[in-house]
KEMARLO-8721 format. One record per atom (N, C-alpha, C): residue number from 1; residue in one letter; z, y, x. Coordinates in Angstrom, 2 decimals. Atoms other than C-alpha are relative to their C-alpha. Layout:
<sites>
(NUM,A,(Z,Y,X))
...
</sites>
This chain:
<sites>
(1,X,(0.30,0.82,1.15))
(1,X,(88.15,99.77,143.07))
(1,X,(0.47,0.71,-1.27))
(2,X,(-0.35,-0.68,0.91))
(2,X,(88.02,100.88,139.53))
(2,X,(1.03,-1.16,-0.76))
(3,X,(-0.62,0.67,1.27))
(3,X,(90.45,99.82,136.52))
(3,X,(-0.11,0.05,-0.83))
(4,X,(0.20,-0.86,1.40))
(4,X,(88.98,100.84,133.62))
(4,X,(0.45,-1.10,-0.62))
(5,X,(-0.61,1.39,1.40))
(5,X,(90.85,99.29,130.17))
(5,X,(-0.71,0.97,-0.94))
(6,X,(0.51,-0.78,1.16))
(6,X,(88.66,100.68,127.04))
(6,X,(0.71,-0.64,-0.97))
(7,X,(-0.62,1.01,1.17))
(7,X,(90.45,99.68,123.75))
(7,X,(-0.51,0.97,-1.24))
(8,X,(0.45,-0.95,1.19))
(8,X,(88.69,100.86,120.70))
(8,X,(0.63,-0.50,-1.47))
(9,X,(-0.58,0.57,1.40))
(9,X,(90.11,100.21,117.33))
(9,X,(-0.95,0.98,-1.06))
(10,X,(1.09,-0.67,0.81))
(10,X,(87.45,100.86,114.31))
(10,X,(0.23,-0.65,-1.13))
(11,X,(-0.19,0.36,1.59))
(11,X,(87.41,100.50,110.28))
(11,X,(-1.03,-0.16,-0.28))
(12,X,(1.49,0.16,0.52))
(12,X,(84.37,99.50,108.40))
(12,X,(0.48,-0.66,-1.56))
(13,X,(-0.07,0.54,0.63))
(13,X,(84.23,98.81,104.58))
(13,X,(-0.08,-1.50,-0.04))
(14,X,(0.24,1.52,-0.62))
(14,X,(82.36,95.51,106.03))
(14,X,(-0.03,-0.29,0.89))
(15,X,(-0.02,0.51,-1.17))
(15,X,(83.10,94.17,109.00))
(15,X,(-1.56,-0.39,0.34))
(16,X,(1.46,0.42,-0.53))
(16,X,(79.70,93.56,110.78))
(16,X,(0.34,-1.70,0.76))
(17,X,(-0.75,0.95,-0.74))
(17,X,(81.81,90.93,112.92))
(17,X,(0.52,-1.54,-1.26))
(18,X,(-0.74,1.18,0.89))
(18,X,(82.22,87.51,109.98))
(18,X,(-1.22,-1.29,0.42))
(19,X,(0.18,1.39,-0.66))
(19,X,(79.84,85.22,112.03))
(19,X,(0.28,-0.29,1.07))
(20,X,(-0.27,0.77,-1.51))
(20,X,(80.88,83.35,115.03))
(20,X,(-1.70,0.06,1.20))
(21,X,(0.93,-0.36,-1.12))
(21,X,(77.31,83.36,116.53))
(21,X,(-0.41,1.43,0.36))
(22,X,(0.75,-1.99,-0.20))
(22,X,(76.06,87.21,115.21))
(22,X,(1.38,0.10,1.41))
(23,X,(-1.44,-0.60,-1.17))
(23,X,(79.63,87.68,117.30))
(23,X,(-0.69,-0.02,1.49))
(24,X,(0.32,0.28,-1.55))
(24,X,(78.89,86.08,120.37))
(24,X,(-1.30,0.49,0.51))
(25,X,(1.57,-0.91,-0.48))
(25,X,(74.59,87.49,120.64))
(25,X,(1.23,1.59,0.41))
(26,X,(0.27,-0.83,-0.38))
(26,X,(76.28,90.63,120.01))
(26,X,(1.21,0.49,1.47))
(27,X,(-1.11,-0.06,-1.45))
(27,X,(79.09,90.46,123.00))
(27,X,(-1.12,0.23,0.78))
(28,X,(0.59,0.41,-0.99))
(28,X,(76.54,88.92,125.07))
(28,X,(-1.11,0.85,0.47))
(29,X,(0.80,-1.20,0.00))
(29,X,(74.48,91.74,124.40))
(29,X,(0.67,1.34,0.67))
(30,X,(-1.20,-1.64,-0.15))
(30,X,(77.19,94.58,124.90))
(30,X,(0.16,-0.67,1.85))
(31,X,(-0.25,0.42,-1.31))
(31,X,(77.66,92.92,128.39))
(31,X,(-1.18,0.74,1.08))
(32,X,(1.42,-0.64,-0.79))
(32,X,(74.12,93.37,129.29))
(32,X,(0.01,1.62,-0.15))
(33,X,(0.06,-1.18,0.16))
(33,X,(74.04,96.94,127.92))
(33,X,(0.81,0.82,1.01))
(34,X,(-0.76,-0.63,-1.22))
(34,X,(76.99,97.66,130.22))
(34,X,(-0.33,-0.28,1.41))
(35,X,(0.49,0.52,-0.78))
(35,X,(75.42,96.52,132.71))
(35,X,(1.33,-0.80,1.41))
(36,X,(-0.68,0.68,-0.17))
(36,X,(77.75,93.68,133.56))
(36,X,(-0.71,-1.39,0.30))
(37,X,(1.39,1.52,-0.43))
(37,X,(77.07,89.97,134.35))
(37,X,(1.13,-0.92,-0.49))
(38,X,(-1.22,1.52,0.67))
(38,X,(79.20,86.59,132.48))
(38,X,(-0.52,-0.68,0.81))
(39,X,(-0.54,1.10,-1.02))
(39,X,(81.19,84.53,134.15))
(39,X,(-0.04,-1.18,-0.74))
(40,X,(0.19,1.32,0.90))
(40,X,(81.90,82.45,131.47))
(40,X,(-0.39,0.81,-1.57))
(41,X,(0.69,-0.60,0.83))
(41,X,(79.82,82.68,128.30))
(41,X,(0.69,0.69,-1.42))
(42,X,(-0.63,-0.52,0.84))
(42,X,(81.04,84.50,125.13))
(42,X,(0.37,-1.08,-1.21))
(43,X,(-0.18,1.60,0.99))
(43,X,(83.18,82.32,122.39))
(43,X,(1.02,0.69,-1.11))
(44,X,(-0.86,-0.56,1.33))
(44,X,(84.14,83.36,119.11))
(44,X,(0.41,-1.40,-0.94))
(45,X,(-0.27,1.34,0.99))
(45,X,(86.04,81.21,116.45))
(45,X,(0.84,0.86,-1.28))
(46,X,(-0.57,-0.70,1.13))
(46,X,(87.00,82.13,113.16))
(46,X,(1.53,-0.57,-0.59))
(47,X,(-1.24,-0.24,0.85))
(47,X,(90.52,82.41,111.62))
(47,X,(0.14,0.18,-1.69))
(48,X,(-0.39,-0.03,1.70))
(48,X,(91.34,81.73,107.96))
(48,X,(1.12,-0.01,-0.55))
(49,X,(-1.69,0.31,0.05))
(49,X,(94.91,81.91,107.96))
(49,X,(0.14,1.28,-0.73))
(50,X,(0.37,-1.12,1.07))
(50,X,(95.77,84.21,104.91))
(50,X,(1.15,0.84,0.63))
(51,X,(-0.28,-0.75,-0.44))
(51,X,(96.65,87.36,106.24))
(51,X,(-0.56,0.51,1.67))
(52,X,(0.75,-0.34,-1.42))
(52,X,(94.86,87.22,109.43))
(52,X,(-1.12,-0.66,0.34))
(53,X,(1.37,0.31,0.19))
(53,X,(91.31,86.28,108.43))
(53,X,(-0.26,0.74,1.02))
(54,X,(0.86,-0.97,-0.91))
(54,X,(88.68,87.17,110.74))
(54,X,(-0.21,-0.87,1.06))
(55,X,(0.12,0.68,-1.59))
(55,X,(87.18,86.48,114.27))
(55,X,(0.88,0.22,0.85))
(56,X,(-0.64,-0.50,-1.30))
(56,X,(88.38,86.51,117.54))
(56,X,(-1.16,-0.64,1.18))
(57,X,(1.02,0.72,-0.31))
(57,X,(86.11,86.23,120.16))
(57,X,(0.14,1.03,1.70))
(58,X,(-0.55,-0.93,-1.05))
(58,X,(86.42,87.06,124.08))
(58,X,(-1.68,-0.64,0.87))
(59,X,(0.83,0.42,-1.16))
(59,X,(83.75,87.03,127.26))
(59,X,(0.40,0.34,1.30))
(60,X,(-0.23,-0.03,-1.12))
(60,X,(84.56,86.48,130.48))
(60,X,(-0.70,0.71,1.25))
(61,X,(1.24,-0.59,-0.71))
(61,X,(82.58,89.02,132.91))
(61,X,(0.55,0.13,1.80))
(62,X,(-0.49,0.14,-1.16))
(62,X,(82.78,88.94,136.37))
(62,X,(0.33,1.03,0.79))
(63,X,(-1.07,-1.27,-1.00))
(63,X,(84.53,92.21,136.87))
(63,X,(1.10,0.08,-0.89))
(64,X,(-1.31,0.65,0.79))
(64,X,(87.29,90.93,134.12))
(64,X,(-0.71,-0.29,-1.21))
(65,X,(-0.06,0.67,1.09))
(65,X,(86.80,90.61,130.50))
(65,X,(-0.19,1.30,-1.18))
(66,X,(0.04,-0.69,1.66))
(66,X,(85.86,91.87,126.69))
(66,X,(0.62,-0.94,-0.99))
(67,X,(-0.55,0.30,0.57))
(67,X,(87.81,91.03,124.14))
(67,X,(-0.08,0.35,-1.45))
(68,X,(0.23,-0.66,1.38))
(68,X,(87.18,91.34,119.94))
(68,X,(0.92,-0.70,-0.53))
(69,X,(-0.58,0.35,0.94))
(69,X,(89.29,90.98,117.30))
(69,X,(-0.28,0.52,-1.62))
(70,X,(0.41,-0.55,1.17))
(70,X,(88.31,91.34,113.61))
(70,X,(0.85,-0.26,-1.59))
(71,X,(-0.87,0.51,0.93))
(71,X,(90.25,91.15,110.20))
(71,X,(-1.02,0.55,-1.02))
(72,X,(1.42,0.07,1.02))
(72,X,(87.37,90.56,107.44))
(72,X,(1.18,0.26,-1.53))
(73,X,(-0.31,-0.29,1.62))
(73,X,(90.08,90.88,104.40))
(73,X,(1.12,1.14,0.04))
(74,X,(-0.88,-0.75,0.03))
(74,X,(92.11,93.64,105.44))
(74,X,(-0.80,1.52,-0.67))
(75,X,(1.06,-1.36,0.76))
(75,X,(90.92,97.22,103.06))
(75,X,(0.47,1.13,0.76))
(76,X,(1.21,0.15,-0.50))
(76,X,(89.27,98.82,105.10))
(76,X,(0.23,-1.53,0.96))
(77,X,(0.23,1.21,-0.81))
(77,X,(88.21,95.94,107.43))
(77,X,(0.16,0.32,1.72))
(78,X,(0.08,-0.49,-1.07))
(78,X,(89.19,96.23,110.90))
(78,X,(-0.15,-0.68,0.76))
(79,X,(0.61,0.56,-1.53))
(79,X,(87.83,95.70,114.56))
(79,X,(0.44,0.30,1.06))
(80,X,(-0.73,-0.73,-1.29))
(80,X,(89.76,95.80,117.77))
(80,X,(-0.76,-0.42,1.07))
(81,X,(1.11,0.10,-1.00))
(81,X,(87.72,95.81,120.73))
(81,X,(0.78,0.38,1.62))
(82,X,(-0.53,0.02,-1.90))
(82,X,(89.11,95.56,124.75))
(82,X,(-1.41,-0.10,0.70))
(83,X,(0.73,0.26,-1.88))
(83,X,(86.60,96.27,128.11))
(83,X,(0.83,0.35,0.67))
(84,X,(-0.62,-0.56,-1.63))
(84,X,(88.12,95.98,131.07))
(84,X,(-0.46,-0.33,1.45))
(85,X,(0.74,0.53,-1.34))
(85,X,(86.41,96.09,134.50))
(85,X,(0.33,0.91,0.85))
(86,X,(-0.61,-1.02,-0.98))
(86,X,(87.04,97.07,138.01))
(86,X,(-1.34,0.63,0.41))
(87,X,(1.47,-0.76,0.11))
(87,X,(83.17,98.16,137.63))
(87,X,(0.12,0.96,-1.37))
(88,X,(-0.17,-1.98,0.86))
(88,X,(82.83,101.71,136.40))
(88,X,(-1.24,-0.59,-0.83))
(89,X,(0.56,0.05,1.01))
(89,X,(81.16,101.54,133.02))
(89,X,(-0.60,0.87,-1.01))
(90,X,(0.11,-1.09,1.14))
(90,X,(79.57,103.97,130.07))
(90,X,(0.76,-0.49,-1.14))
(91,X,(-0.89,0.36,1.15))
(91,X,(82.32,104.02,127.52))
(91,X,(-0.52,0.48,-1.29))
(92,X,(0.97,-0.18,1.29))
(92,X,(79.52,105.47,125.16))
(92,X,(-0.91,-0.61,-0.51))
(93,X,(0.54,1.33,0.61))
(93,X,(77.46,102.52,125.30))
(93,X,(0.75,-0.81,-1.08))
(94,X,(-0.76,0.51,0.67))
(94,X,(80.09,100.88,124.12))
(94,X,(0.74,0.29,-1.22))
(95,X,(-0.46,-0.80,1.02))
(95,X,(81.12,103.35,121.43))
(95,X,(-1.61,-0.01,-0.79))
(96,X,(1.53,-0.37,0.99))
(96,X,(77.04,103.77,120.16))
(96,X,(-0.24,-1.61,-0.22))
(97,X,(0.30,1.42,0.25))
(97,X,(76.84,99.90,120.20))
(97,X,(0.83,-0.34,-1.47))
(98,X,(-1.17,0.15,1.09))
(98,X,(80.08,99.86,117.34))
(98,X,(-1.17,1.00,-0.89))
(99,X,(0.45,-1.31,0.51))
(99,X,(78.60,103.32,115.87))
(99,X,(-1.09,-0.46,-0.80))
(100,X,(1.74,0.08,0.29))
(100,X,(75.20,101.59,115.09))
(100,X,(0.47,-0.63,-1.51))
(101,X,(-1.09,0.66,0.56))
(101,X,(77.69,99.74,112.60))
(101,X,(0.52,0.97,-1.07))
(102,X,(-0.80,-1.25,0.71))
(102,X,(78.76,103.12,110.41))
(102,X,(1.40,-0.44,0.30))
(103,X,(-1.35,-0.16,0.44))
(103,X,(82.18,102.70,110.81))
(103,X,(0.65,1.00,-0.65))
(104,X,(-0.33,-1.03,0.70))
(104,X,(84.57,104.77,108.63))
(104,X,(0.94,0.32,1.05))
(105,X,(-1.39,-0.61,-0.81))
(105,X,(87.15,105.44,111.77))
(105,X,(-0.44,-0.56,1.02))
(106,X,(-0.14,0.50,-1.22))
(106,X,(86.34,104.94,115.32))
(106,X,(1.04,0.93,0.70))
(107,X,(-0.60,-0.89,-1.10))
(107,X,(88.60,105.80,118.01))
(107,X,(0.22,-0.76,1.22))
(108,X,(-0.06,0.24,-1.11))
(108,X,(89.55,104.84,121.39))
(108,X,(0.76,0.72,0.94))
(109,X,(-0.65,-0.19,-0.88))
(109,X,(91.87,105.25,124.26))
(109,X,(-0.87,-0.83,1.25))
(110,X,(0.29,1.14,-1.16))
(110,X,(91.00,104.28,128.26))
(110,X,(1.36,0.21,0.65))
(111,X,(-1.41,0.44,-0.71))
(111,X,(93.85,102.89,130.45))
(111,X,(-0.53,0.35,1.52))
(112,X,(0.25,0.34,-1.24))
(112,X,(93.17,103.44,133.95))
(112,X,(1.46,-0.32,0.58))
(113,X,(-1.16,0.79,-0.64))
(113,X,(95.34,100.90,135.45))
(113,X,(0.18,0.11,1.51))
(114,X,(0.14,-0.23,-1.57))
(114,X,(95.23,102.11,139.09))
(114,X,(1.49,1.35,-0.47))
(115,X,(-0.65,-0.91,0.28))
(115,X,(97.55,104.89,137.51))
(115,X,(1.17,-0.32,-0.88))
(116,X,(-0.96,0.41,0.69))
(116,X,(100.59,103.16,135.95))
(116,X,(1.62,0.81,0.51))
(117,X,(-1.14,-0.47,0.02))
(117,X,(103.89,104.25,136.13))
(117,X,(0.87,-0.83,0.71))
(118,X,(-0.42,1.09,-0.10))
(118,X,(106.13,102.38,138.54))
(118,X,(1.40,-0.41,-0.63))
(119,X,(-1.08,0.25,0.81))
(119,X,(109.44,100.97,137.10))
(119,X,(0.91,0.24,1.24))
</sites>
């Protein structure tokens, strides 16, 4: 079984991410693209709490979970992004799906959690 953890963290003058539905199509979309399948459907809700504006918005897939986080008033504007499945995935889908987006900074780390360190 795989463990993949993708965690991308990306800048954008404008967040693409400041509606609750665009959010959730485009999860629900990024799911399909990975060729994944929801468990439970994608659910974003917005945050107005000053200093930590923005979405948050997760989908449940039935090999674990995606996870977004967005901060619409921070300069630049930033987007944190979690996949994690024990189904092997293209982590460039998931990077050209953001990308389509200009961002001014993408990057990304993967975790493979089969490979931890024990204590």
């Amino acid at each position: 079984m795989i463990h993949k953890h993708l965690l991308v963290s990306c800048s954008f003058k404008k967040t693409p991410f400041t509606c609750t539905e665009f959010t959730k199509k485009w999860m629900a979309d990024l799911v399909s693209k990975i060729d994944m399948e929801i468990l439970y459907s994608p659910r974003a809700v917005m945050c107005d709490k000053e200093g930590n504006e923005g979405i948050s918005a997760f989908c449940l897939i039935t090999t674990s979970h995606i996870c977004l986080h967005s901060w619409s008033e921070k300069k630049p504007n930033l987007v944190q992004l979690d996949v994690y499945s024990c189904k092997d995935y293209d982590i460039n889908t998931v990077t050209n799906e953001l990308n389509k987006f200009n961002p001014i900074l993408l990057k990304y780390k993967i975790i493979d959690r089969d490979n931890f360190d024990n204590l």
